[in-house]
C-alpha positions as CSV (number, residue, x, y, z in Angstrom):
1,X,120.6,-13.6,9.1
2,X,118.9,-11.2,11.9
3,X,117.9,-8.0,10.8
4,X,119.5,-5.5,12.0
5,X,119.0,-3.0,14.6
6,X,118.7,0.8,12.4
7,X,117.6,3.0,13.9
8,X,114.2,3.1,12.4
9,X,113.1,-0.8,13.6
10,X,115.0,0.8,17.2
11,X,111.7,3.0,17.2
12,X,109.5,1.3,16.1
13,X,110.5,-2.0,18.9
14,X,110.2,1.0,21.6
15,X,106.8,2.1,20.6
16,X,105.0,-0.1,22.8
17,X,106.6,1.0,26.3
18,X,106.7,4.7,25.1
19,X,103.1,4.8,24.6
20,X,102.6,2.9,27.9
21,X,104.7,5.8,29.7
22,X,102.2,8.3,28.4
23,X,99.3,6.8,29.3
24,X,100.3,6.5,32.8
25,X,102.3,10.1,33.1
26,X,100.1,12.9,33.8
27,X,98.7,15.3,30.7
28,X,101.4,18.3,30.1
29,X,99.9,21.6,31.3
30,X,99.6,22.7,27.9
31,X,97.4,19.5,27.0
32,X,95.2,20.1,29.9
33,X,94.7,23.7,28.3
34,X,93.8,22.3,24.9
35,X,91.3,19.7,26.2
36,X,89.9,22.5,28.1
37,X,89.4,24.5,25.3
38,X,88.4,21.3,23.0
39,X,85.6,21.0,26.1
40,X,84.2,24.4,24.8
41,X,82.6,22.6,21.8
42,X,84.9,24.6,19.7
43,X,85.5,24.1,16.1
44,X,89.0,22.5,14.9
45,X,91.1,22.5,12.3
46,X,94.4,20.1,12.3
47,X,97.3,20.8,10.0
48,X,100.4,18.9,9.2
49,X,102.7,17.8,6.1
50,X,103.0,13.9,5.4
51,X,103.3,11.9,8.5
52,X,101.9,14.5,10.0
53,X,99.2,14.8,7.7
54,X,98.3,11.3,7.9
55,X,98.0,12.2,12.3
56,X,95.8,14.8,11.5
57,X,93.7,12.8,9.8
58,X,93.3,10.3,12.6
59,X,92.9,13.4,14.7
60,X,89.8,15.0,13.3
61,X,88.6,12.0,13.5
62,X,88.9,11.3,16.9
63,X,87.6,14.8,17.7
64,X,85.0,14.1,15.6
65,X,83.7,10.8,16.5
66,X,85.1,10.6,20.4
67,X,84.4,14.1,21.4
68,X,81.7,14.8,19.5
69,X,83.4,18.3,17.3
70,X,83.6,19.8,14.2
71,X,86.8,19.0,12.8
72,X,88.9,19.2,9.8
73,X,91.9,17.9,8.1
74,X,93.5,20.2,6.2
75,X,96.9,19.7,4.6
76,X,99.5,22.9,6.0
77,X,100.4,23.8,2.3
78,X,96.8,24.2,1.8
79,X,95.7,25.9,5.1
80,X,98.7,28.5,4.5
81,X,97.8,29.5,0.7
82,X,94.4,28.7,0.2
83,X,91.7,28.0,3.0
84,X,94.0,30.6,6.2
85,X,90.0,31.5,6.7
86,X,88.8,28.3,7.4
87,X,90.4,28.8,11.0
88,X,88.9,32.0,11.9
89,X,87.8,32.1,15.3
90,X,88.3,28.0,15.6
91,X,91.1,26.1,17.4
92,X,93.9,25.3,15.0
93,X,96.4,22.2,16.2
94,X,99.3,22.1,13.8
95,X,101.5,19.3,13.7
96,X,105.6,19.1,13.1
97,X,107.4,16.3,14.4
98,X,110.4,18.9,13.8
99,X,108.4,21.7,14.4
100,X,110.8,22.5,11.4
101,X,108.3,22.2,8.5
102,X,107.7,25.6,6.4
103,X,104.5,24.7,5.1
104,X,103.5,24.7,8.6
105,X,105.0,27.2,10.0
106,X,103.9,29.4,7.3
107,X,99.6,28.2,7.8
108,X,100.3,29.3,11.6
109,X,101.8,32.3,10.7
110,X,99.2,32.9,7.8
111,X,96.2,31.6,10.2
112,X,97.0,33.9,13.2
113,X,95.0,36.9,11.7
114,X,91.8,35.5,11.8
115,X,91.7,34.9,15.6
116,X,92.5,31.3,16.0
117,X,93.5,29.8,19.0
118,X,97.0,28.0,18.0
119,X,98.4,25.1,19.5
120,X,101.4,23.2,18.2
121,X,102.4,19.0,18.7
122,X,106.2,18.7,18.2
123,X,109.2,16.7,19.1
124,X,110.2,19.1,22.0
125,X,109.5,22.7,23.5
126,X,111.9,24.3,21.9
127,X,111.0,23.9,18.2
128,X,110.5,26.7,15.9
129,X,106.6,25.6,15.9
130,X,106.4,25.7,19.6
131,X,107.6,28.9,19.8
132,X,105.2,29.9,17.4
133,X,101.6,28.6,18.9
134,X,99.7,29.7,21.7
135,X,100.2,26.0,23.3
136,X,103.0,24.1,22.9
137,X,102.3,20.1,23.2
138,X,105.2,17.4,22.7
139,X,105.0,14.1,21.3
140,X,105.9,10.4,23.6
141,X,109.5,9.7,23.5
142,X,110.9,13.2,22.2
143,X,112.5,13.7,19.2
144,X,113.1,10.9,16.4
145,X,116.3,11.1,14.9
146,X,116.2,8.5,12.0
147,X,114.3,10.4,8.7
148,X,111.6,8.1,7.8
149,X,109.2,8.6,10.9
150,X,107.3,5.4,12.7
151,X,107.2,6.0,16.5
152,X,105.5,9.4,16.1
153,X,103.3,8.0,14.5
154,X,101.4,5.0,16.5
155,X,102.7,7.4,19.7
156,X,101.3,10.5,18.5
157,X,98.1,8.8,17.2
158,X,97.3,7.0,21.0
159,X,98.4,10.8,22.3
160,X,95.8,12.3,19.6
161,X,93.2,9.7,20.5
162,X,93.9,10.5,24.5
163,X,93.2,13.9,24.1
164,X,90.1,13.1,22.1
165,X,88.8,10.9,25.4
166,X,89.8,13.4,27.6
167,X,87.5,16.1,25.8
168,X,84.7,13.9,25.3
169,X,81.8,13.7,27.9
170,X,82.4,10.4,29.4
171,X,79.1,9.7,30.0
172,X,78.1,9.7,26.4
173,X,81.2,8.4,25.0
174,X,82.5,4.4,24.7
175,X,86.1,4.2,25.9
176,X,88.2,4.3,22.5
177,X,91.3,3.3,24.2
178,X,92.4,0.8,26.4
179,X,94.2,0.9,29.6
180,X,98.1,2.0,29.2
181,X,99.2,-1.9,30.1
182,X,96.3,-3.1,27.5
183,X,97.6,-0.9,25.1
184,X,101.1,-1.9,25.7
185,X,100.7,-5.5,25.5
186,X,98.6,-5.3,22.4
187,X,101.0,-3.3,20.6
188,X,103.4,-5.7,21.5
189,X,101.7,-8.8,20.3
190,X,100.9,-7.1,17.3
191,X,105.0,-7.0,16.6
192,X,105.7,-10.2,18.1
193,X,103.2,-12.5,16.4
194,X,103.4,-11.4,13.2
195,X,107.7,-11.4,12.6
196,X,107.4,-15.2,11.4
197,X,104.6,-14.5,8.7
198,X,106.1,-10.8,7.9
199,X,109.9,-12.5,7.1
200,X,107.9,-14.6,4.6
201,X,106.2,-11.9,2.8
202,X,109.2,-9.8,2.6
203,X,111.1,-13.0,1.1
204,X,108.6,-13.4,-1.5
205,X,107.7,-9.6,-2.2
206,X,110.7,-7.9,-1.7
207,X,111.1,-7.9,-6.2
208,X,107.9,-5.6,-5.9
209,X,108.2,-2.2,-6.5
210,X,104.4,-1.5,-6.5
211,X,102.1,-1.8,-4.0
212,X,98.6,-1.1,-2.7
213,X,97.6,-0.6,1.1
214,X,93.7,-0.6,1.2
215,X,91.3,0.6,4.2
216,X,88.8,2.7,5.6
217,X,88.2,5.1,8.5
218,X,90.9,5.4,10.6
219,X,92.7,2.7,8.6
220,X,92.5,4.9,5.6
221,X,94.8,6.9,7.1
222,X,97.2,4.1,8.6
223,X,96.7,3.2,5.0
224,X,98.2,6.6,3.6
225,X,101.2,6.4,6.3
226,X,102.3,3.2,5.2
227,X,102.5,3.6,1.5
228,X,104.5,6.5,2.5
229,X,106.8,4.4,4.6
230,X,107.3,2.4,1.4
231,X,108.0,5.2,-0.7
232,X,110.5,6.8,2.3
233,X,111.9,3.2,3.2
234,X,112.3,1.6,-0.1
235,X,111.4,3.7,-2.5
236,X,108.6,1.5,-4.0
237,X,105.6,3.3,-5.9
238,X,103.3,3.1,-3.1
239,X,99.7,4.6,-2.1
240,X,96.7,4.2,0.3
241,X,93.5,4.3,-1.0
242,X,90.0,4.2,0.9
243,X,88.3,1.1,0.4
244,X,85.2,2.6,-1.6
245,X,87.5,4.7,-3.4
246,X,89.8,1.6,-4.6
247,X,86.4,-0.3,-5.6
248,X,85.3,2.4,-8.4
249,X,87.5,1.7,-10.7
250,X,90.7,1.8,-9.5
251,X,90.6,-2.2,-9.5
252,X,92.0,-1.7,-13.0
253,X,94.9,-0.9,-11.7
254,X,95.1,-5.0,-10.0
255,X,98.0,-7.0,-11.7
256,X,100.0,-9.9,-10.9
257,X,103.3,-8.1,-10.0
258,X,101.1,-5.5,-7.4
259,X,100.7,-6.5,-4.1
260,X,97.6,-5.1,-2.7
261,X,96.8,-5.0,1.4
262,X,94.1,-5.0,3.1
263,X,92.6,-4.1,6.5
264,X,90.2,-6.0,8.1
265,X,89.1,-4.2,11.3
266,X,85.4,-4.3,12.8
267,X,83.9,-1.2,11.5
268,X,81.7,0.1,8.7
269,X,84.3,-0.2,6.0
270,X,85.0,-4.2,6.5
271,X,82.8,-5.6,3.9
272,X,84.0,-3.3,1.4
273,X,87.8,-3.9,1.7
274,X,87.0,-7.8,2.2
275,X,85.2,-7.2,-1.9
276,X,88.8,-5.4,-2.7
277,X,90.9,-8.0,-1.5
278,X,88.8,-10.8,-3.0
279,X,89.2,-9.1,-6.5
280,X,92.5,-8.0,-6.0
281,X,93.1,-12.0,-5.7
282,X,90.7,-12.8,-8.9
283,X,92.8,-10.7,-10.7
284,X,95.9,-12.2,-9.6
285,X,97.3,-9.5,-7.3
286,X,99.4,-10.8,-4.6
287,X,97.5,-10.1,-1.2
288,X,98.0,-9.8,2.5
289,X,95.0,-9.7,5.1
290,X,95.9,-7.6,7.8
291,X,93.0,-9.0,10.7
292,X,92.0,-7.9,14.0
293,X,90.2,-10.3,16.1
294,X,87.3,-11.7,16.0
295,X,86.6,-10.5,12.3
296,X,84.9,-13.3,10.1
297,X,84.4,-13.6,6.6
298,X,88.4,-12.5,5.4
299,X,88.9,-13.7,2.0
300,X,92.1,-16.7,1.7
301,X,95.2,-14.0,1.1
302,X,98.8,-15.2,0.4
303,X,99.7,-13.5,4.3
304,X,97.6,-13.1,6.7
305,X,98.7,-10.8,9.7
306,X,96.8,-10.7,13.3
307,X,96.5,-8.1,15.8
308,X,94.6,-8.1,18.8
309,X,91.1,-7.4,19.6
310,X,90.8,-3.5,20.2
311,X,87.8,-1.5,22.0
312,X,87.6,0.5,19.3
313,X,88.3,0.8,15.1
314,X,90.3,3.8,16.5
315,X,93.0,2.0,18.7
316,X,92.6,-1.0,16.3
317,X,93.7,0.8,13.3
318,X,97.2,2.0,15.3
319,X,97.6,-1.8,16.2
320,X,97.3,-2.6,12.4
321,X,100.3,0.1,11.8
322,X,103.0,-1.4,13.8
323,X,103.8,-5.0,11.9
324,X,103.3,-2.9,8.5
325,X,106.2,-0.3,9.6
326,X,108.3,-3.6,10.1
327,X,107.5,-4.6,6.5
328,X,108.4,-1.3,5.1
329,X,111.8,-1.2,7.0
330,X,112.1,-5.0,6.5
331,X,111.6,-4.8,2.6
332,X,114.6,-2.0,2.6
333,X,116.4,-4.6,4.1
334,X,116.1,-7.1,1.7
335,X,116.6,-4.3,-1.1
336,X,119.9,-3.2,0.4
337,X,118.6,-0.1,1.4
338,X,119.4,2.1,4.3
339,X,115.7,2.8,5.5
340,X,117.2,5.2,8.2
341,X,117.6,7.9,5.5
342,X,115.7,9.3,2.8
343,X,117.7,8.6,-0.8
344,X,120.7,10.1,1.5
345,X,122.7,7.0,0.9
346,X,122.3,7.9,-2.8
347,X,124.6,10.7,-4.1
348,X,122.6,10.7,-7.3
349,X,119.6,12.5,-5.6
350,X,121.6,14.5,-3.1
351,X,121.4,17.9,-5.5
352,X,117.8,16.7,-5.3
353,X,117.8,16.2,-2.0
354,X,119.4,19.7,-1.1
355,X,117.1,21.8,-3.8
356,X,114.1,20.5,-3.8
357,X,112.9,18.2,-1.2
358,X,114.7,19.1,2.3
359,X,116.5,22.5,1.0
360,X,117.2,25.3,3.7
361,X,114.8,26.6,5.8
362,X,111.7,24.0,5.1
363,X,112.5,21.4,8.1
């Protein structure tokens, strides 16, 4: 039986010509401000709430190891009611797919006094965010309307990543991302090559409720977004751990009913997740390799998914996220899940739903 086409798998198809239509569309005025102000050499500090966390993640990173910044990660809830001083007098970039999300709207609000400049990345201009930052960047594609996000997510990260090149001194700095046709016909080979070997890990896993998605650098945080697919799609007990973190001590938690996944991109952190994976299979964990390229020495996993040869670790790690956001939506599937929605095809967490986790005022 095909899977059908929710709205979430919709988005996630589309990603490939969406990012191609950035690439080859002119920066926004507002993104040609930030770079220029990213060009100053000043400090940044990137803010957002679960998939937009996991984006500003990838984007102090890019700032940091593309353009050559300081850069932080700090989660909004954090930045609003704990560390509002760390942006004083440094360039704050707060992301909200709905530009909706109190815990960011409140850092922005709580950051302002201490001179930051504030730009905002949302769905469209006329978000709540938007209207609350100095600069006012959108995401590729516009606004996603199925809860669980994936296209804003391996969108926004090539957007992220641009903007990173653009504020980079060329001459110093490799070219992290490929060409908008490259880029498009990687991400598409990344979906279309894997659907055969995906089908039969979602057949044999889909009894799994817990599962662990293993990398490091950027992939860490493609990592992160993933299990939080799982837990949005599916509602499995999911989490991404960085590869040296998983290899003290939480190996423990390897057992035969607990699929563990690994990256394996070329970077620094490949011989430590290739140890993970190889005990996570000593220890009877089902496994699945997820390999770019060119990389040798993967240990045997039960799947084994492939994704083009990247220029960098940064554009490989957003390849790596596309055939995983098919297994989380895929898995719901075969649960009998809706994965557009978020337990709202559940009425026994909708006072749950309403109170505590989307109440009034916070999206």
């Amino acid at each position: 039986m095909p899977t059908p086409m929710t709205l979430i798998r919709h988005y996630i198809e589309e990603s490939p010509a969406v990012t191609e239509a950035y690439l080859l569309a002119p920066l926004q005025q507002s993104a040609e401000a930030l770079v220029a102000q990213l060009r100053t050499g000043r400090p940044v500090v990137v803010t957002g709430c679960g998939t937009s966390y996991h984006l500003a993640l990838l984007a102090a990173r890019y700032l940091q190891a593309v353009a050559g910044l300081e850069a932080w990660a700090v989660p909004s809830f954090d930045l609003a009611w704990s560390l509002p001083f760390m942006a004083r007098d440094k360039l704050v970039l707060a992301i909200s797919h709905s530009g909706a999300s109190k815990a960011t709207l409140d850092a922005v609000h709580e950051v302002r006094r201490f001179g930051p400049l504030i730009a905002g990345l949302s769905a469209n201009a006329a978000t709540p965010l938007a209207k609350a930052c100095d600069l006012s960047l959108t995401f590729p594609g516009g606004w996603e309307h199925a809860l669980p996000k994936t296209r804003i997510f391996t969108a926004g990260a090539v957007q992220l990543l641009r903007l990173a090149n653009e504020a980079a001194d060329a001459g110093n700095v490799p070219a992290a991302l490929p060409a908008a046709a490259e880029m498009r016909r990687a991400m598409d080979e990344a979906l279309a090559h894997n659907r055969r070997e995906l089908a039969r890990a979602v057949e044999a896993w889909k009894r799994y409720t817990v599962y662990a998605f293993v990398g490091g650098g950027p992939a860490w945080a493609v990592a992160c977004e993933i299990a939080l697919k799982m837990r949005e799609n599916n509602y499995a007990f999911a989490e991404g751990y960085e590869a040296e973190e998983m290899t003290h001590g939480r190996t423990s938690s390897f057992e035969p009913d607990r699929p563990v996944v690994g990256f394996y991109l070329h970077g620094p952190s490949l011989r430590r997740v290739a140890d993970c994976l190889a005990t996570a299979s000593y220890l009877g964990a089902p496994t699945m390799a997820v390999v770019e390229e060119g990389v040798q020495g993967v240990p045997e996993a039960d799947f084994t998914l492939r994704i083009p040869r990247a220029p960098s670790e940064f554009a490989a790690a957003i390849l790596a996220a596309l055939p995983l956001q098919l297994f989380s939506h895929d898995i719901s599937i075969a649960r009998g899940i809706d994965p557009d929605s978020i337990r709202l095809d559940d009425r026994h967490h909708a006072y749950a739903q309403a109170r505590w986790i989307f109440p009034p005022g916070t999206h």
